[in-house]
C-alpha positions in Angstrom: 0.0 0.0 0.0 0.8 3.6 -0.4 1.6 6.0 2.6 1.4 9.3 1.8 1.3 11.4 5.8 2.9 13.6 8.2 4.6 11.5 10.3 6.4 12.2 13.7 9.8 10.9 15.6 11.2 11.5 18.7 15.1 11.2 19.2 17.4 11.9 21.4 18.5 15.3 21.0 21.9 14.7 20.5 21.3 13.1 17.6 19.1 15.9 16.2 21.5 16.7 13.1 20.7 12.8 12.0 16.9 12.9 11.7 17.7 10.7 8.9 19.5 8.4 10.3 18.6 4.7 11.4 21.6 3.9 13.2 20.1 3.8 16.9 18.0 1.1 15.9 20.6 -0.7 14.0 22.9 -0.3 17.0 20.2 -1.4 19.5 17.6 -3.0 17.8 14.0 -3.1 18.7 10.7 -4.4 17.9 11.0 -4.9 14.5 14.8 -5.4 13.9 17.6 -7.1 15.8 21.0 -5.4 16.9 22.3 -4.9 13.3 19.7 -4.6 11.1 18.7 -0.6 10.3 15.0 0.0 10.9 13.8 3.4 10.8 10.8 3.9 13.0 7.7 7.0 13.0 4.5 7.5 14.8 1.3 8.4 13.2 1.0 11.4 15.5 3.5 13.2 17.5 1.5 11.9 20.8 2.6 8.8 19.8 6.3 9.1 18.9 6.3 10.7 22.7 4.8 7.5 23.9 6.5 4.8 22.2 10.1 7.0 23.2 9.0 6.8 26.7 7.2 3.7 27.3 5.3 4.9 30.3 9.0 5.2 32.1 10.7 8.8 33.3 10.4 11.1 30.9 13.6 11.8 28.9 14.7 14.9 26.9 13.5 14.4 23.3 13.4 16.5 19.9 10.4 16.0 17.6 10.4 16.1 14.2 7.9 15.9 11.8 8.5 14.2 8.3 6.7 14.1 4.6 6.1 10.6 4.1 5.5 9.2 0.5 6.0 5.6 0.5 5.1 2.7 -1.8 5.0 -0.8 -0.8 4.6 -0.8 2.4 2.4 -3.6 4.5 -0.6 -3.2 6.5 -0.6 -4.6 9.5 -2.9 -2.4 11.3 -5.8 -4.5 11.6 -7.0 -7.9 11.7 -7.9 -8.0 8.0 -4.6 -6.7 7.0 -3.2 -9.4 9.5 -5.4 -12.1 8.6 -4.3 -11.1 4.3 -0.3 -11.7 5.6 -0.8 -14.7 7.9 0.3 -12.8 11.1 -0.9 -12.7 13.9 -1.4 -9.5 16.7 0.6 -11.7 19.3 3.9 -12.0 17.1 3.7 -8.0 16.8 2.9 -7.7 20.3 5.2 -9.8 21.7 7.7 -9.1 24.6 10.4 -8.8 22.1 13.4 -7.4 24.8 12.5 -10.3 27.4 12.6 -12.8 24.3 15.7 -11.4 23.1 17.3 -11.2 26.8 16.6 -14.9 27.7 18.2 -15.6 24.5 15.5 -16.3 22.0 14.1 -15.2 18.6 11.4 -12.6 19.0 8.5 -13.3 17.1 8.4 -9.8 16.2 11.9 -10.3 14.3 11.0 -13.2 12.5 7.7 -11.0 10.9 10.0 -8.2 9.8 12.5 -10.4 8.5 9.8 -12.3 6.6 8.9 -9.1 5.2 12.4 -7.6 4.4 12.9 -11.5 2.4 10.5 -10.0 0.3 11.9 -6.8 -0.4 8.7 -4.9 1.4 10.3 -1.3 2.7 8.3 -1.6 6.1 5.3 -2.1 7.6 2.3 -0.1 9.1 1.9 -1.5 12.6 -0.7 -0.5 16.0 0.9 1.5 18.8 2.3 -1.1 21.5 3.3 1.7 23.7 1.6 2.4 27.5 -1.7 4.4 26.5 -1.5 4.2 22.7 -5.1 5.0 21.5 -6.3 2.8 18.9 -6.1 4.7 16.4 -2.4 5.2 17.2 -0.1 3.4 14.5 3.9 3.2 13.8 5.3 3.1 10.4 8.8 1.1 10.0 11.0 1.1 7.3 13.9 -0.5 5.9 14.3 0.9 3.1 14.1 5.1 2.7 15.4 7.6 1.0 14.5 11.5 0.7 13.1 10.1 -3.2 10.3 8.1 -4.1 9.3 5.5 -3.8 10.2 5.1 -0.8 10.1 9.3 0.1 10.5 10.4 3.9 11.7 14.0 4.0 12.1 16.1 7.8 10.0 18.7 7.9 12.1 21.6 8.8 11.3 25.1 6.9 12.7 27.4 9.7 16.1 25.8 9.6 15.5 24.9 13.4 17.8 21.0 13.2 21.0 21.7 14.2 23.7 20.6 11.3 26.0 18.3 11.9 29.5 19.0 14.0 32.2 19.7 12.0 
């Protein structure tokens, strides 16, 4: 399917002059990737991107950015029919993918998105997992981006307000 939104991330403000970069994900990993594997993830609304930084924990300093998203390809899982069309279930998505990982197994989480990536999908439209995500609160994670289309995602920044990178 074809996203075409304003979509939000929250980062860690040291980061700021990256707000295209994938690398804390890549470096950490999370729900949908393990350690290594670049993922790229945005809220549907900059509520959520505050919610799913956070998790319901403290609070920690964040900058907000706001992107043009224009991206074909990407799969639905938002639902159960778009679930039910892919042969995945809410469970796998849902999944406590760090305690998995930590006791040393194989998040089913990981194993969707790498199903997915095999087939050369640039993400994946998923619900909001995070502590008092609404239901009509979704992520968007991608594997593939670039500021082009197909796969288009472009910071929203008219005022010149990211800092550029040190020098």
């Amino acid at each position: 399917m074809r996203l075409v939104a304003t979509c939000f991330r929250s980062m860690n403000p040291q980061y700021a002059h990256e707000p295209l970069s994938a690398e804390g994900a890549r470096i950490h990993g999370g729900r949908f990737n393990e350690v290594g594997v670049s993922a790229f993830y945005l809220a549907s609304t900059w509520e959520g991107a505050m919610r799913e930084t956070n998790q319901g924990l403290v609070f920690l300093p964040v900058t907000i950015c706001s992107y043009e998203v224009d991206c074909d390809g990407l799969v639905d899982l938002r639902d159960e029919d778009g679930r039910a069309a892919q042969g995945v279930a809410l469970e796998d998505l849902a999944c406590a993918w760090e305690l998995i990982e930590t006791n040393g197994g194989y998040p089913p989480s990981w194993a969707v998105a790498a199903r997915f990536r095999s087939y050369h999908a640039p993400g994946i439209l998923v619900p909001s997992f995070a502590n008092g995500a609404l239901p009509t609160d979704f992520n968007i994670v991608l594997w593939q981006f670039s500021e082009r289309r197909p796969f288009s995602v472009k910071p929203i920044d008219p005022a010149g307000r990211l800092p550029q990178p040190p020098t």
